[in-house]
C-alpha positions in Angstrom: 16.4 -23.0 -31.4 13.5 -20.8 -31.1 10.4 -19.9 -33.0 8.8 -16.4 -33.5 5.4 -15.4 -33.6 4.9 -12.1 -35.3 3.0 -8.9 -34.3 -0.8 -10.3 -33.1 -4.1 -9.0 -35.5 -7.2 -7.4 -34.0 -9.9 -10.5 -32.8 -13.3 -9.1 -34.3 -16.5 -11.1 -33.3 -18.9 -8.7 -35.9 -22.9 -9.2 -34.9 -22.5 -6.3 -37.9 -23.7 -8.2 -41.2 -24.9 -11.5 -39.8 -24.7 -13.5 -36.6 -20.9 -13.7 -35.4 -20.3 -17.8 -35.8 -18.5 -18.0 -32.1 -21.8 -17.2 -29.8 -23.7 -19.2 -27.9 -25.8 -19.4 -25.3 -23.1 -19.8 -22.0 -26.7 -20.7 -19.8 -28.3 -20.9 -17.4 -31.4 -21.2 -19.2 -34.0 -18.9 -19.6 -32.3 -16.2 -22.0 -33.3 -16.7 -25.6 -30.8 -14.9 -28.3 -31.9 -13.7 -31.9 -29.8 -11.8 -34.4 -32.0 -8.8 -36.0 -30.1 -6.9 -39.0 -30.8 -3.4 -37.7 -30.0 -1.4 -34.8 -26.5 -1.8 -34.7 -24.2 0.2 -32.8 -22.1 0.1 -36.2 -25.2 0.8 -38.7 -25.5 -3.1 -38.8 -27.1 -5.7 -36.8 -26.8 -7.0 -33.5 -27.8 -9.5 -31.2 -31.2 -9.2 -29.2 -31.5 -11.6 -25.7 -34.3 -11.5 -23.9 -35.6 -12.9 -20.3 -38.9 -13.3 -20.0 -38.9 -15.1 -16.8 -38.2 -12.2 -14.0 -36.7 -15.4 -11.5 -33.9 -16.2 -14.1 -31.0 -13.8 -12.6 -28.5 -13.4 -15.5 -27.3 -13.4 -19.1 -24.5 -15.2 -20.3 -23.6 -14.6 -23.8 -20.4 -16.4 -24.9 -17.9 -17.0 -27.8 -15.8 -19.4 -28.9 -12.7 -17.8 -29.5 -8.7 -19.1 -29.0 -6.1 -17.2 -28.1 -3.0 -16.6 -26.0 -4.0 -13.5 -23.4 0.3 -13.0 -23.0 -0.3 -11.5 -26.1 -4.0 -9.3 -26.0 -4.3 -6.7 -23.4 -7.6 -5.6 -23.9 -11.4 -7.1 -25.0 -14.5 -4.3 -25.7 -18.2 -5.7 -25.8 -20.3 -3.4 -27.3 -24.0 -3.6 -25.2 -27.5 -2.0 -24.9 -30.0 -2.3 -22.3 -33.6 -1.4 -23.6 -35.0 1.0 -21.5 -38.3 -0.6 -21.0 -36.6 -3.5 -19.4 -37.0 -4.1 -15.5 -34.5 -3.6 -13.2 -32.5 -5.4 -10.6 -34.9 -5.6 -7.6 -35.3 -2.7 -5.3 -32.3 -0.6 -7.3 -33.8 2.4 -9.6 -32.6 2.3 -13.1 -30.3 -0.5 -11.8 -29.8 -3.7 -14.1 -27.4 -5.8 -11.6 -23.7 -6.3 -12.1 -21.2 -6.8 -15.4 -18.2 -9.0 -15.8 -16.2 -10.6 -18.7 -14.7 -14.0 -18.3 -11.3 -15.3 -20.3 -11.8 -18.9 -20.2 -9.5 -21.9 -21.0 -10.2 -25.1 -22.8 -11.8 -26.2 -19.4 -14.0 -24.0 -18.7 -12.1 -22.4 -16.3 -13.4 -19.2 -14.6 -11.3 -16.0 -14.7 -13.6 -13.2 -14.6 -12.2 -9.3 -14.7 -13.8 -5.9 -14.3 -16.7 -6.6 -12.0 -19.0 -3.7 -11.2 -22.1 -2.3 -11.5 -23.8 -1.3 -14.5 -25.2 2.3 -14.6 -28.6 1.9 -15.4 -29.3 5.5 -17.6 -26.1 5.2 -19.5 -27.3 1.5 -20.3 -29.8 2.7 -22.0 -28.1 3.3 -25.1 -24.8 1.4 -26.8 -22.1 1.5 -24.2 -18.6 -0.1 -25.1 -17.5 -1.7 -22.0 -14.0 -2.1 -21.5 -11.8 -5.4 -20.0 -8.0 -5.7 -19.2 -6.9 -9.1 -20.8 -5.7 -11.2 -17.3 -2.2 -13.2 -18.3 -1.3 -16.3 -18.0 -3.9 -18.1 -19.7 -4.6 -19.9 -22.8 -8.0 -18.7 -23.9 -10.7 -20.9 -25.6 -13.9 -19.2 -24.7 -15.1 -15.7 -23.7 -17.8 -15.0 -21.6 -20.2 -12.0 -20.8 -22.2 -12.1 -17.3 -24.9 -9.8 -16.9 -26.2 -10.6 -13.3 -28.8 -9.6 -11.1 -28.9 -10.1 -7.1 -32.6 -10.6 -7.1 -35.6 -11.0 -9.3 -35.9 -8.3 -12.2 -39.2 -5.9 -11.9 -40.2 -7.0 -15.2 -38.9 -9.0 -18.5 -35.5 -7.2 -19.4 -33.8 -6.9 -23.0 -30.4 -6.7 -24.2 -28.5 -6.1 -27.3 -24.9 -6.9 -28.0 -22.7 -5.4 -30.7 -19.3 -6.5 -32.0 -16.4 -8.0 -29.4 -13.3 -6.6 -30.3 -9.6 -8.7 -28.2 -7.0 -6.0 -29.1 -3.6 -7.4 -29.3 -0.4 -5.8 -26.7 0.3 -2.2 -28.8 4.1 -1.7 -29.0 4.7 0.8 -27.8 1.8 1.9 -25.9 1.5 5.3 -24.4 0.5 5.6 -21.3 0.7 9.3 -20.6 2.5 12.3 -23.0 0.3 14.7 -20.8 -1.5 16.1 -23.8 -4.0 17.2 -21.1 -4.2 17.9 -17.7 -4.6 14.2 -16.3 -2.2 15.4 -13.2 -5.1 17.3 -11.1 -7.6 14.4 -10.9 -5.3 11.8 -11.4 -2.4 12.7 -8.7 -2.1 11.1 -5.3 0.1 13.5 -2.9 2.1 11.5 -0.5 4.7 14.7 0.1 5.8 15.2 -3.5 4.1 18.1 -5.2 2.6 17.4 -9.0 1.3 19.6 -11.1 1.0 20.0 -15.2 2.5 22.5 -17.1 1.3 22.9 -20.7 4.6 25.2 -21.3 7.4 22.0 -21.0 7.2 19.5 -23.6 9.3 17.1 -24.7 9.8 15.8 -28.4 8.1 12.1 -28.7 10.7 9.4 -30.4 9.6 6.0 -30.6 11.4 3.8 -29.0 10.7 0.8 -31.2 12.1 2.1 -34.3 14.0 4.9 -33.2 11.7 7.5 -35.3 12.9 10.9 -36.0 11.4 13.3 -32.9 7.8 14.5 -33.4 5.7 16.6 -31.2 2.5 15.5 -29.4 0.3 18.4 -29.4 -1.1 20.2 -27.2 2.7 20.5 -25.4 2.7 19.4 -21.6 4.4 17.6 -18.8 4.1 16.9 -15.2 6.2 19.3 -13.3 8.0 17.7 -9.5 8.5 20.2 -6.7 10.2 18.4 -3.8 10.8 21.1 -0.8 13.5 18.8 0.4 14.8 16.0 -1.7 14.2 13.4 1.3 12.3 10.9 -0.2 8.9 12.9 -0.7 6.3 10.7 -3.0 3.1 10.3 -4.7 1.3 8.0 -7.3 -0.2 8.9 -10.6 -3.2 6.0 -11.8 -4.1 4.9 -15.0 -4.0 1.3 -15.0 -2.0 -1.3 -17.3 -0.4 -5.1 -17.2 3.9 -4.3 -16.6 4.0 -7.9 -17.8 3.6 -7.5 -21.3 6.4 -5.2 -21.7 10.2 -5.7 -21.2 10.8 -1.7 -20.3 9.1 1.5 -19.2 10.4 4.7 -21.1 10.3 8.2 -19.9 11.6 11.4 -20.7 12.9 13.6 -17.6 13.5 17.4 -17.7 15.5 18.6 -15.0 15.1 22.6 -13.9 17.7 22.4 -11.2 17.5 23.2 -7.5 15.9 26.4 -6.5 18.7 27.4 -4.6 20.8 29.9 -6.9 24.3 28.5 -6.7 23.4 25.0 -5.0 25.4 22.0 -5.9 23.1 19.6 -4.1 21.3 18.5 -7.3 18.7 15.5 -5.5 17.5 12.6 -7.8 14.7 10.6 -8.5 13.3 7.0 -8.6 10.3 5.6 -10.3 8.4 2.9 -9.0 5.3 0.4 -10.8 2.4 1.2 -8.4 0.8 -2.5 -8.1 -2.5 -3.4 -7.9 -1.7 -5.7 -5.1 -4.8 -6.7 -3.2 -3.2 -6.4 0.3 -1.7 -3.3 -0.3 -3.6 -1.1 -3.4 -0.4 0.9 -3.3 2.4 -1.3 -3.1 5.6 0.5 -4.9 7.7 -1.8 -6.7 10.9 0.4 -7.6 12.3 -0.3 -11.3 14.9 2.7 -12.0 16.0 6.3 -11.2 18.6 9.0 -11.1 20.8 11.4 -9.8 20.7 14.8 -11.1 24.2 16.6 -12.3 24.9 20.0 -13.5 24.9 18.6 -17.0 21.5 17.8 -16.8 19.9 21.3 -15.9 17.4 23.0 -18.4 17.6 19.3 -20.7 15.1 16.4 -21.7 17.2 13.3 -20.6 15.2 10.0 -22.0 15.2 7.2 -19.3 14.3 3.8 -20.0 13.6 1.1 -16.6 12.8 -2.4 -16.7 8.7 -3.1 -16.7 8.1 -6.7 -16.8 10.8 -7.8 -14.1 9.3 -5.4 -11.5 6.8 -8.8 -11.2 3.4 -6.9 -11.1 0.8 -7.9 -13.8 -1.6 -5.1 -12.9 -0.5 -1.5 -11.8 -2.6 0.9 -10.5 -0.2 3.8 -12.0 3.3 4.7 -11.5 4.8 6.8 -8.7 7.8 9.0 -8.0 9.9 9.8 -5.5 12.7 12.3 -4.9 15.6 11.0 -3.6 19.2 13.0 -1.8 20.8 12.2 -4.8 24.8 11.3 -4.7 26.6 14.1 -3.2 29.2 13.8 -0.7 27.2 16.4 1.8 23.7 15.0 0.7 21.3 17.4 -0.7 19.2 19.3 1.4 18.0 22.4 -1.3 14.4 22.1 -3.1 14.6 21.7 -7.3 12.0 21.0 -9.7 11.7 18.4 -12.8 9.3 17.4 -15.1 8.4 14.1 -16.6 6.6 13.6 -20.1 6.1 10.6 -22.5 5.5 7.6 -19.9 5.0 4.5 -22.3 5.8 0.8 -21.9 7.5 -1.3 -24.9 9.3 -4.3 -25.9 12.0 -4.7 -28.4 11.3 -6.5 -31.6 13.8 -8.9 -32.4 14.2 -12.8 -32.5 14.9 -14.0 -29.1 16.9 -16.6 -28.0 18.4 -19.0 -25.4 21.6 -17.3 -24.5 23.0 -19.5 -21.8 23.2 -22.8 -20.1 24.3 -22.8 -16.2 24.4 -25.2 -13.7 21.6 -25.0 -10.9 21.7 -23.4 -7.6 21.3 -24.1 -4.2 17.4 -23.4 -3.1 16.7 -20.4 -0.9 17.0 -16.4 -2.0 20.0 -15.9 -3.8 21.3 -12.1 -3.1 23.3 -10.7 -5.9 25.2 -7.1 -6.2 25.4 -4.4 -8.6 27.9 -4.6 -11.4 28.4 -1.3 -12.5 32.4 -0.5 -11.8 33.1 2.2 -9.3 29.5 4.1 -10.0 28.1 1.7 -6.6 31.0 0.7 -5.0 28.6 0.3 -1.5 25.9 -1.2 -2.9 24.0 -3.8 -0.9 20.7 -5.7 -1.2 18.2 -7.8 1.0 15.1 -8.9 2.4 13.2 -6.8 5.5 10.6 -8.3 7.4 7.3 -8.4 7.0 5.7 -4.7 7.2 2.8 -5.9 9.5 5.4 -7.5 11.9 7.8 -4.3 11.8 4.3 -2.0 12.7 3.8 -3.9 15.9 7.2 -6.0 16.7 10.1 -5.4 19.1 13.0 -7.6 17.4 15.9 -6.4 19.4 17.4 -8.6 22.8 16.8 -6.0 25.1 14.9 -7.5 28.3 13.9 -10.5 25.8 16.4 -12.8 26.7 17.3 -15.5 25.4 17.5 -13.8 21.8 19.0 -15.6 19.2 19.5 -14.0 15.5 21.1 -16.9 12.7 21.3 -16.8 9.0 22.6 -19.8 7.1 25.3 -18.8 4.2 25.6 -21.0 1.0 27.6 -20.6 -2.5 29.3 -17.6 -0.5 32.3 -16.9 -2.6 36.0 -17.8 -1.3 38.3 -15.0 0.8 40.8 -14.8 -2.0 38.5 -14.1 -5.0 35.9 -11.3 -2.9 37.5 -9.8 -0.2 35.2 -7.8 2.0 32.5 -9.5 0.6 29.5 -9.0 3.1 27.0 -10.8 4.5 24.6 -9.1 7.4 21.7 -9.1 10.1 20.2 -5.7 10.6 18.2 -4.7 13.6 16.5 -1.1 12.8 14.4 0.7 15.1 11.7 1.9 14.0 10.0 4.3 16.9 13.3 6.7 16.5 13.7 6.9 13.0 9.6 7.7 12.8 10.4 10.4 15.6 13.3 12.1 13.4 11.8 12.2 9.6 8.9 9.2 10.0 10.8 7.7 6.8 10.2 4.3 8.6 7.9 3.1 5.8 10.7 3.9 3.4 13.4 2.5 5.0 11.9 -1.0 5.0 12.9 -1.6 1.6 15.6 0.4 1.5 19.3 -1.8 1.6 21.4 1.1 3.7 18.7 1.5 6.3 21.7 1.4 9.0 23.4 4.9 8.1 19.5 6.5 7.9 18.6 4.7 11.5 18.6 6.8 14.2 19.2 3.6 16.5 20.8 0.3 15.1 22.9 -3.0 15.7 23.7 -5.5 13.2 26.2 -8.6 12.3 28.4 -8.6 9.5 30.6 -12.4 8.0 32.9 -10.8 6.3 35.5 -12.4 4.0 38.9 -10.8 5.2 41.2 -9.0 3.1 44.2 -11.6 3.5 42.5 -14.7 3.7 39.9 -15.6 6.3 36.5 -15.2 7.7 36.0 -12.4 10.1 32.9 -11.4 12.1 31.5 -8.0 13.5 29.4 -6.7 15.6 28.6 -2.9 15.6 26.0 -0.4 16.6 25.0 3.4 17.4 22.2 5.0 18.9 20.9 8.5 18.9 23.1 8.8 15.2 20.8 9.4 12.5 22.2 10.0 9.2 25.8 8.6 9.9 27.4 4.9 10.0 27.7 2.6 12.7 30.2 4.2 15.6 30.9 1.3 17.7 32.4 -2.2 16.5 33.3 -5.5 17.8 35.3 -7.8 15.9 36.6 -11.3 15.8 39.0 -12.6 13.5 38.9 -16.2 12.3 42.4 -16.2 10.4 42.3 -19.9 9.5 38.9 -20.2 8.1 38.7 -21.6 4.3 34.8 -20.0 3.5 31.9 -18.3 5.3 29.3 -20.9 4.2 27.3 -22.6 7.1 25.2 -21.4 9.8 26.4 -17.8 12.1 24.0 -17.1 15.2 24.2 -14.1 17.5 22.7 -14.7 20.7 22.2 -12.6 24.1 22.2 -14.3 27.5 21.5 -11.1 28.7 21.0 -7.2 28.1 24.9 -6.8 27.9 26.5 -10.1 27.4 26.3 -11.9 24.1 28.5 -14.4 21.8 28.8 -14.8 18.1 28.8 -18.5 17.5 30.4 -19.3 14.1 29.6 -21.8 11.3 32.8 -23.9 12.9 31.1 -24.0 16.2 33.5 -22.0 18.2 32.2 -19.6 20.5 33.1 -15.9 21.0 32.1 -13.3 23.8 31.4 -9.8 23.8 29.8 -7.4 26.2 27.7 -4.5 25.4 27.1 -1.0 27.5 23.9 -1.5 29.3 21.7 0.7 27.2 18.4 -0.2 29.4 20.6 1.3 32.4 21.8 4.7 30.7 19.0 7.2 30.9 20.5 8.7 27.5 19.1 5.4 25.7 15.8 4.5 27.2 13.6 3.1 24.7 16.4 3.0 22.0 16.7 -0.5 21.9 13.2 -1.6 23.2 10.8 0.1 20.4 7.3 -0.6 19.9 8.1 -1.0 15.9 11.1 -2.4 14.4 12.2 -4.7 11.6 15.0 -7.0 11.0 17.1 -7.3 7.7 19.1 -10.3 6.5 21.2 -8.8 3.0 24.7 -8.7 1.3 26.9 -5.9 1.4 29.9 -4.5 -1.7 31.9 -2.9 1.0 34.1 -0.5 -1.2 35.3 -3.6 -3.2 35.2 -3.6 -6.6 35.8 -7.1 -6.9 32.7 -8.0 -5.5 30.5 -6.5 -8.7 27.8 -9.2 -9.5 29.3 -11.0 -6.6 26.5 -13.0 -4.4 25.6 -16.0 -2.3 22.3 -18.3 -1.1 20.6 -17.3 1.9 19.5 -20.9 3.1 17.7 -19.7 6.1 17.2 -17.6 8.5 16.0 -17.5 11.9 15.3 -14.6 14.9 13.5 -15.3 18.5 13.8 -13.8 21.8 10.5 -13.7 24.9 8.0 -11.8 22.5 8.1 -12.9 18.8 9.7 -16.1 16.5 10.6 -15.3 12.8 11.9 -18.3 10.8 12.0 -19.1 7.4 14.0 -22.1 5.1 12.8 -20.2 1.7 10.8 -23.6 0.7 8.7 -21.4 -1.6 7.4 -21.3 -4.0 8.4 -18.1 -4.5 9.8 -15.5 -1.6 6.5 -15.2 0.4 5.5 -18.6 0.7 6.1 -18.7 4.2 6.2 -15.0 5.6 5.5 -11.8 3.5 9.3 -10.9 3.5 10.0 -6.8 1.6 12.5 -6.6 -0.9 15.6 -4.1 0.3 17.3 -2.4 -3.0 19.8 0.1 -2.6 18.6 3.6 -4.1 21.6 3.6 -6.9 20.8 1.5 -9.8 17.4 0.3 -8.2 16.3 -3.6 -9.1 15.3 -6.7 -7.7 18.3 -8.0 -6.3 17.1 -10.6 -4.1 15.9 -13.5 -5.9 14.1 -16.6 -4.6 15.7 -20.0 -6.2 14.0 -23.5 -6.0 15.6 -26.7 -5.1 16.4 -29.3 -7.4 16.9 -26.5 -10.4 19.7 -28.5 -12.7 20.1 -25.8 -15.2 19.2 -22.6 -15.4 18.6 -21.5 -18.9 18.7 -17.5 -20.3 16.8 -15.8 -22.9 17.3 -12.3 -24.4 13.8 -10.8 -23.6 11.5 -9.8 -20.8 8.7 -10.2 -22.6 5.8 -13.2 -21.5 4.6 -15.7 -23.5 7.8 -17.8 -24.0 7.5 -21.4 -23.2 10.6 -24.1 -23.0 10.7 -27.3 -24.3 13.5 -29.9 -24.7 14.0 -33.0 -26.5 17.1 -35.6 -26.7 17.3 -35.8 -30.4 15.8 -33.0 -31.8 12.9 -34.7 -33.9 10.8 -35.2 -30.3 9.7 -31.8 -28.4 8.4 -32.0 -25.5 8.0 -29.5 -22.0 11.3 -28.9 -20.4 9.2 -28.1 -17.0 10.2 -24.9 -17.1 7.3 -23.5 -14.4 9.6 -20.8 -12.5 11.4 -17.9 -14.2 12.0 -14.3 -13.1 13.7 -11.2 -14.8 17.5 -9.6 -14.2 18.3 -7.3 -12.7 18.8 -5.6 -16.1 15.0 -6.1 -16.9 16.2 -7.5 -20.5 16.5 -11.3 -19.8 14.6 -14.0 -18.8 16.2 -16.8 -16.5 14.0 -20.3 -16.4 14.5 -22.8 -14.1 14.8 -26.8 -15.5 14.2 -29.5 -12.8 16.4 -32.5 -12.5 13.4 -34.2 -13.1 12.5 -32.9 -16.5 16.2 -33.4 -17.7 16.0 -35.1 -21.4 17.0 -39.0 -21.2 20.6 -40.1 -22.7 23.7 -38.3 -22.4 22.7 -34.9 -24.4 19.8 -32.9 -24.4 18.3 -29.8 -26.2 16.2 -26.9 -25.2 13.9 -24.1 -27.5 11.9 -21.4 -26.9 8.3 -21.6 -28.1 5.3 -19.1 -28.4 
């Protein structure tokens, strides 16, 4: 069962005709707040506050207002500052800082857009702008107008109308009407510039309108020298979490290179306002180019909302070697127009019930046929650990690397089914094409790697478990070249605890979730002049993932990673996924595979019963569940996360929230 709640309206608090009925006075006291019927912004009234006393520091206007910020993504105060006010202290023209607070029934405080107010623009009607935070069921709103210090003098204000617009669908972001590419373009090796000659019809995505154009024509036109992962970032800031998909419409020119076949690609990633990293790229789709493609507008659409930002600085782009059996090595050129963000408009519904899976980061692989037969997914350790840590054994012994294995699927139904630890050097691969930073959250790091040795648990292709050890050094751009392998004919499933441990530089054993021991010795790469430093970098980072192998019958495959653990003499990385939530307990990357690009690697709580599915990425959806459908209450529904599709919605129910009695019944709610 699920209700609906239609398209929002426009939240108007007019000062136009009359006083609007939701202000008050937020305090402190010492602001006094009269409505005078002229001297509008809007040919109307507007509200006059005054300080007379130069000690009281701010303003604090306020409204009573309800509503459900999932569903508003922007609030407008309209405000004056007579210019024969005081100032803030010491500053010239200055009048102190501006925020707007969304605040719930409680009087919580969630304050946005903080800065400083430009004293000569003040001076006459300025609509200030704030992005609607989610998450939060809003009963007030509140202005702050604040000073640091004691104003020069009494100091007037005058407020217009508060307008909370509701989430457009779609909203544009960018159909590069204008040149907003010069400014607005961060290089990171990936040359932007616009082109007012390229333009691509506008369709709605919505309702499927009939193609219009968007005048004046433009687009922003890519030109990657070498396809090899060169970036940059365009800003304009929006909330991904308010829509299910981004929508884009790509123009490929072709390579440069008369006659080349080596066509490249590109991904697209949500640039996240993350405030460790101001330009974190969370990857949410891309392509490989084809000869059928040259000289056309091909319309892309990505998931938004799962990429799990709720404020992006932008988006960026990236090219990428595309899928060509000698890689692609020749410049091209394509253009991008009509960025926008959107959700669907239909009823949505519970889809599916399924029982609840073991807690820790479940890993799950691509299902699309024989396009990604060698797909694989992960985690990567945490980027400040991989700037400054050495995780391989070499002259670090004891080194032990273990992953614990749960839900893994049988031999019989996924053979080759793969489950790894990846040690990645990081000085080499900086020293050959410094795509390091790139790699970390890249799945396939291995073939890129200049220098590299992992182990693979491996379902075996008649039955049994079999584990292997392999490695190469001084090999970028080519698979492992050295394996060792044990065989463990007998054994029913991979699930339990694998450790691979070093007693030395050269002599190591796999130890297996049965407990039996097996040996292996190594080449002494300390020892051979041709590997110094290989395997004893400065930088380097460590992997834990699942692997498609070639097999087909391990589409959508995946298992539980339970745990993991890695120590040798200089560093300790452990982690049993506790949560909530992936980077509870270290900062752990997500690794996708550059093919089909999503979230892959999914933390799950303990203690999840069911795990219920609903047909939309959009926010705002609550669950409840009763026992006899005439009593509603919460279902307890506090954890959900997105597909890998971008389109659905999976919610976790607790044991503990389970309806009483022998059936029970679950709804979506708005």
């Amino acid at each position: 069962m699920a209700s609906f709640c239609h398209a929002q309206s426009t939240i108007v608090l007019s000062n136009d005709s009359s006083q609007s009925p939701a202000f008050y006075d937020g305090g402190p006291a010492g602001a006094t707040y009269t409505w005078q019927a002229t001297d509008g912004p809007n040919g109307g009234g507007c509200i006059k506050g005054v300080i007379t006393d130069v000690t009281v520091h701010e303003f604090d206007p306020a409204w009573n207002v309800t509503f459900s910020s999932s569903q508003y993504y922007q609030a407008t105060v309209q405000l004056k500052v007579d210019p024969a006010s005081g100032v803030a202290g010491s500053a010239p023209n200055g009048y102190g800082n501006i925020q707007l607070s969304f605040r719930d029934a409680n009087y919580s405080w969630n304050g946005v857009g903080y800065h400083t107010i430009y004293g000569p623009a003040a001076n006459d009607w300025v609509t200030y702008v704030f992005s609607v935070p989610g998450g939060i069921n809003v009963a007030h709103l509140q202005l702050q107008l604040q000073s640091g210090a004691d104003w020069t003098g009494p100091i007037t204000i005058y407020i217009g109308n508060v307008t909370i617009a509701p989430v457009p669908n779609p909203q544009i972001l960018a159909a590069f009407t204008n040149d907003t590419v010069t400014t607005g373009w961060n290089n990171y090796g990936l040359a932007a510039s616009y082109d007012p000659n390229i333009d691509a019809p506008y369709v709605n995505p919505v309702n499927n309108s009939a193609p219009v154009s968007l005048t004046p024509a433009g687009s922003i036109q890519f030109s990657p020298t070498s396809p090899s992962y060169q970036g940059g970032q365009l800003n304009f800031g929006f909330n991904p979490s308010q829509y299910q998909s981004v929508g884009l419409d790509v123009y490929y020119d072709g390579p440069t290179t008369p006659g080349s076949t080596n066509y490249g690609g590109f991904q697209m990633a949500i640039a996240d306002n993350n405030a460790a990293d101001n330009y974190a790229w969370l990857n949410v789709g891309g392509a490989s180019f084809n000869a059928s493609m040259i000289g056309k507008w091909t319309h892309f659409n990505f998931p938004c909302a799962a990429s799990g930002s709720v404020s992006a600085n932008g988006f960026a782009f990236q090219s990428t070697p595309g899928n060509n059996p000698n890689g692609a090595t020749d410049a091209f050129t394509f253009h991008v127009d009509n960025i926008q963000v959107w959700n669907p408009v239909f009823l949505p519904s519970i889809t599916s019930i399924t029982k609840g899976t073991a807690g820790g980061i479940q890993m799950t692989l691509d299902g699309n046929g024989t396009a990604n037969i060698y797909d694989q997914e992960g985690i990567s350790s945490p980027s400040t650990n991989n700037s400054s840590v050495d995780y391989f054994w070499i002259n670090q012994t004891p080194a032990t690397y273990a992953f614990t294995l749960t839900n893994f699927p049988s031999p019989a139904s996924a053979p080759q089914f793969d489950a790894h630890i990846y040690l990645d050097n990081g000085d080499s691969i900086s020293a050959f094409n410094n795509a390091y930073s790139y790699n970390q959250t890249y799945s396939g790091s291995p073939y890129n790697m200049v220098d590299y040795l992992g182990l693979h648990v491996q379902n075996g292709t008649n039955g049994g478990v079999v584990a292997m050890i392999d490695w190469k050094t001084n090999a970028p751009n080519s698979n492992a070249t050295n394996t060792i392998t044990f065989n463990y004919t007998s054994m029913a499933s991979a699930n339990g605890t694998w450790m691979l441990t070093f007693s030395d530089n050269t002599h190591g054993s796999v130890i297996a979730n049965d407990g039996s021991v097996s040996n292996f010795t190594l080449p002494d790469f300390s020892a051979d002049p041709n590997y110094t430093g290989n395997f004893t970098p400065a930088t380097s980072m460590v992997q834990f993932g699942v692997f498609k192998n070639g097999n087909t019958n391990n589409n959508n495959r995946s298992f539980t990673l339970a745990s993991v653990g890695v120590t040798n003499a200089s560093t300790t990385l452990a982690d049993n996924f506790s949560g909530p939530g992936l980077t509870a307990n270290n900062n752990w990357q997500v690794a996708e595979y550059y093919q089909f690009a999503a979230n892959r690697a999914i933390w799950q709580p303990s203690g999840t019963a069911y795990w219920l599915t609903w047909n939309t990425a959009s926010g705002g959806w609550g669950v409840q569940s009763s026992s006899n459908i005439l009593n509603w209450a919460s279902a307890g529904v506090t954890y959900t996360y997105h597909d890998s599709t971008g389109t659905n919605t999976l919610g976790a129910v607790p044991a503990t929230n389970l309806p009483t009695g022998n059936m029970g019944f679950f709804r979506l709610v708005k």
